[in-house]
N, C-alpha and C positions, 0 to 999 in steps of 0.2 A: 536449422541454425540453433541452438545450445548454449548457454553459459553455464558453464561448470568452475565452481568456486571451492578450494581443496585448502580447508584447515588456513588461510587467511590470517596472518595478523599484522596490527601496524601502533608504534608507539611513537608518540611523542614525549618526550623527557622522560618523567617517570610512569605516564599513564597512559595506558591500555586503549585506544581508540577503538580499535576492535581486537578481539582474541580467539583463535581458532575456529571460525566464522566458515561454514563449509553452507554452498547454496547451490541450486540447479534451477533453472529457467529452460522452459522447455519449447519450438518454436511454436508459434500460434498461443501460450501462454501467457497472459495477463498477469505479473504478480504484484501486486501489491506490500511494500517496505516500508513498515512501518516504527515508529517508537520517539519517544521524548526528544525535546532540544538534547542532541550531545552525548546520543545514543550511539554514534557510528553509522550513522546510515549515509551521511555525504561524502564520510572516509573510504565506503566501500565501495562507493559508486564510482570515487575516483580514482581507486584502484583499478576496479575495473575498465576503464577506460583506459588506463594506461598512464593517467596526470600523476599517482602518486605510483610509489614501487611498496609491496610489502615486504615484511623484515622477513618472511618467510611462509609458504604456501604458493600455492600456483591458481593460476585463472587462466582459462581454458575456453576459447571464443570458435566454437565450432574446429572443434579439435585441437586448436594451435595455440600456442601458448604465447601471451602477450606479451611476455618479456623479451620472445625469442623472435617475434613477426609483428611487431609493434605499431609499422604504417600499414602493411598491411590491414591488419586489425582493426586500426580505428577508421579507415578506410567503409568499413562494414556496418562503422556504430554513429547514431545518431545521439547527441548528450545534451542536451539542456542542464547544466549545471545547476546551483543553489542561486547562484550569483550570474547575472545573464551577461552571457559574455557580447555587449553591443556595442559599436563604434558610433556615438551618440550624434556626432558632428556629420554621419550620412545620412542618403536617402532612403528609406526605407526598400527601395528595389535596387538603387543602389548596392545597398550593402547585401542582401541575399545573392546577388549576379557574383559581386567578390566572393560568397562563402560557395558557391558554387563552381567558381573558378577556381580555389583553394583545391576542391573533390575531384580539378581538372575536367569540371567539366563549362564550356565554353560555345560560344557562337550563339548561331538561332537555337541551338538546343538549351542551352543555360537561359536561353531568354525565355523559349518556353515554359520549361520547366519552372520557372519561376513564377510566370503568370501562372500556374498551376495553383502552385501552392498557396499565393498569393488570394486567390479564387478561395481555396480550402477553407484557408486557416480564418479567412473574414474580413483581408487587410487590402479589397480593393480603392476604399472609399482613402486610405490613410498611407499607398502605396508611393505618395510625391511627397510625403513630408519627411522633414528631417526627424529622428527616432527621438533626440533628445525633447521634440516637442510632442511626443505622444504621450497618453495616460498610460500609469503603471502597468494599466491591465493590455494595450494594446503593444505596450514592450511583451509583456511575456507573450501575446500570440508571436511578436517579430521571432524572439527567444525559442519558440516552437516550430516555429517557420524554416529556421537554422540547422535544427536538429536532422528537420524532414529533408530538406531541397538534395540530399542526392538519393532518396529513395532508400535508407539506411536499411538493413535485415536486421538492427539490432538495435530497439530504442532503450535509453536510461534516461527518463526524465526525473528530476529533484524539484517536487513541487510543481506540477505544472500547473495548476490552477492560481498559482500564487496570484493575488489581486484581481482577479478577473472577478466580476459580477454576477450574482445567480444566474444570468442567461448565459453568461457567456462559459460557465465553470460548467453547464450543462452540453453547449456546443462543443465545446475541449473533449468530455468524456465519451460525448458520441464519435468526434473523430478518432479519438483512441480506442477506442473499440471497435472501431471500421479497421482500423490499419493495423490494431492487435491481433485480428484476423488471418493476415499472411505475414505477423512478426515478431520477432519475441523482445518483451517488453517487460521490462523493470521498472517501476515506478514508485516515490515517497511522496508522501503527502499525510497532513494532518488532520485530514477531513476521513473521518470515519465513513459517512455516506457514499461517500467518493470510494473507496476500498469495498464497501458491501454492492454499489451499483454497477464495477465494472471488472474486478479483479477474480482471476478464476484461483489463486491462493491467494493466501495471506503469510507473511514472514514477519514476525516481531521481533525486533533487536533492544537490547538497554541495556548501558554499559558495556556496550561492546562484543557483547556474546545474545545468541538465536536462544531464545525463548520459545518461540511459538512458530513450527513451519505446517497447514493445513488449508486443505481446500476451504475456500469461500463457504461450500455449501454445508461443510462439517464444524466450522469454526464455533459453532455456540456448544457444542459437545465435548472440547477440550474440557478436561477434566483440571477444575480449578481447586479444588479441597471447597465446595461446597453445590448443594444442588439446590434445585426448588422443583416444589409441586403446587398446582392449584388445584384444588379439591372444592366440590359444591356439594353439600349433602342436604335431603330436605329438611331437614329442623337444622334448626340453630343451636348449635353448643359453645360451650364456653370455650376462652383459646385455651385456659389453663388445661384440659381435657383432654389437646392435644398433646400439652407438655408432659402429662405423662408414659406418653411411649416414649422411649429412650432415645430413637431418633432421630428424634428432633430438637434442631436446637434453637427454631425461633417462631414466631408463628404471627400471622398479620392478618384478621380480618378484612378481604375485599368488601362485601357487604353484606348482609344478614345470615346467609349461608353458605358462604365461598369463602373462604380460607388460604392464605399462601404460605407453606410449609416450607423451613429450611432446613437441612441438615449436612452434615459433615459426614456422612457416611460415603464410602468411593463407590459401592455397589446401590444399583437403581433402587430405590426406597417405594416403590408407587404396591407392589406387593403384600409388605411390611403393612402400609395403609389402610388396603384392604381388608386384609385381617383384621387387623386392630378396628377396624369400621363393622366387621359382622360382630366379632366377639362383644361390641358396645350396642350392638342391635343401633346404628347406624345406617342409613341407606344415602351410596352412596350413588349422585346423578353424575357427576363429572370428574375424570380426574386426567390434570394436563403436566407431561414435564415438562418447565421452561427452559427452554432453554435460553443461554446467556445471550448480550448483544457483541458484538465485539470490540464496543466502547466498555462494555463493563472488561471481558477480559483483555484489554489492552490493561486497564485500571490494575488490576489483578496482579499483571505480571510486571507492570514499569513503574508503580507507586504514583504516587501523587504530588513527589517532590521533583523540581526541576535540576538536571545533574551537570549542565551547564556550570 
């Protein structure tokens, strides 16, 4: 099962929510959507689902096109929206038995199936109360709970950790990582940690257009117009020392002999270093390329300013 997103865009009045926006999710795939308040990420999600229509481009849900097969489609897709879609005045098994009845599905099997999930997601102790009297955080497992109970091939969750508790934002990632396993699985979130601990890529959106599409494990090697090296040499030199190879264009004492080197060069600099370290009669014990974190290249590529 696939999601294939072809050139995508979607406007309101005069601006841009997303624009030419082309994405692939592959099954068993984890990816990770990432970017600012009001980047496009919950516009594209509910494109993809099928809640909004784009002004033009195709999404493409295990070949079929959602414009053209639309209950089918969502029939396949589990959503956990931005905004949890819950009927506050039900019971908590209650209301998953109706969201499973919705999927058609019914009887002792919906009853099952429900104590399933119910078991999973953590909500045995909370499964007689009414939703409206649950804490935020045991709404979004309800809100995950919805997503899951027909056994979807295709999750988009928007924020699923939203409010939950370091224990509980930890049990959410292991169960999306058990059942990203045999699913394919889109997910935003503003938690960096959360995208380095479970996402096998990473996609960066801001302003409406993909910035950054890369594997998890490549992600500090995108090439942002600057590098770093950490250099340990046995004697101590001055940073000015460093400043005159060309280079470089910053340079920051770790401690007495370690050194962190920036520069603006696109090609690897560690080389360059070397040299420069024999021709100074230098000896050099260590030299590391850092790589970036991908809180730094989020930084990099979406600014610091909120676009809200």
């Amino acid at each position: 099962m696939s999601i294939i997103v072809n050139n995508i865009s979607k406007q309101f009045g005069n601006q841009w929510a997303v624009k030419n926006v082309s994405i692939r999710v592959n099954s068993g795939e984890i990816v990770g959507f990432i970017g600012p308040n009001g980047a496009g990420k919950s516009t594209t999600m509910k494109i993809l689902t099928g809640v909004l229509t784009p002004a033009s481009g195709e999404v493409l849900i295990n070949g079929m096109d959602i414009r053209k097969d639309p209950m089918k489609i969502k029939r396949m897709i589990g959503y956990l929206p931005e905004h949890n879609p819950l009927y506050e005045d039900m019971f908590v098994k209650e209301y998953l038995v109706h969201v499973a009845n919705l999927y058609g599905i019914r009887g002792t099997i919906a009853r099952t199936k429900v104590d399933e999930t119910i078991e999973m997601i953590g909500l045995t102790k909370e499964q007689h109360k009414k939703i409206g009297k649950l804490s935020k955080g045991y709404k979004q497992r309800v809100g995950i709970s919805q997503a899951l109970i027909h056994d979807p091939e295709v999750l988009i969750l928007d924020e699923p950790t939203s409010g939950l508790d370091p224990n509980q934002i930890i049990e959410i990632r292991n169960l999306i990582s058990r059942v990203g396993k045999e699913k394919t699985v889109l997910l935003s979130t503003h938690i960096m940690q959360e995208v380095e601990a479970i996402c096998d890529r990473v996609i960066i959106i801001d302003r409406g257009v993909i910035r950054v599409d890369e594997k998890a494990g490549n992600i500090g090697k995108v090439k942002t117009g600057e590098q770093t090296v950490i250099v340990e040499l046995e004697n101590e030199i001055s940073p000015e020392k460093w400043k005159s190879l060309d280079i470089i264009s910053g340079v920051r004492k770790l401690n007495n002999n370690t050194y962190l080197l920036a520069s603006n060069d696109a090609a690897d600099i560690r080389s360059k270093i070397f040299r420069f370290a024999v021709d100074n009669d230098l000896t050099v014990l260590s030299m590391t390329h850092k790589s970036k974190s991908l809180e730094e290249i989020f930084r990099e590529y979406t600014g610091n300013e909120d676009v809200n």
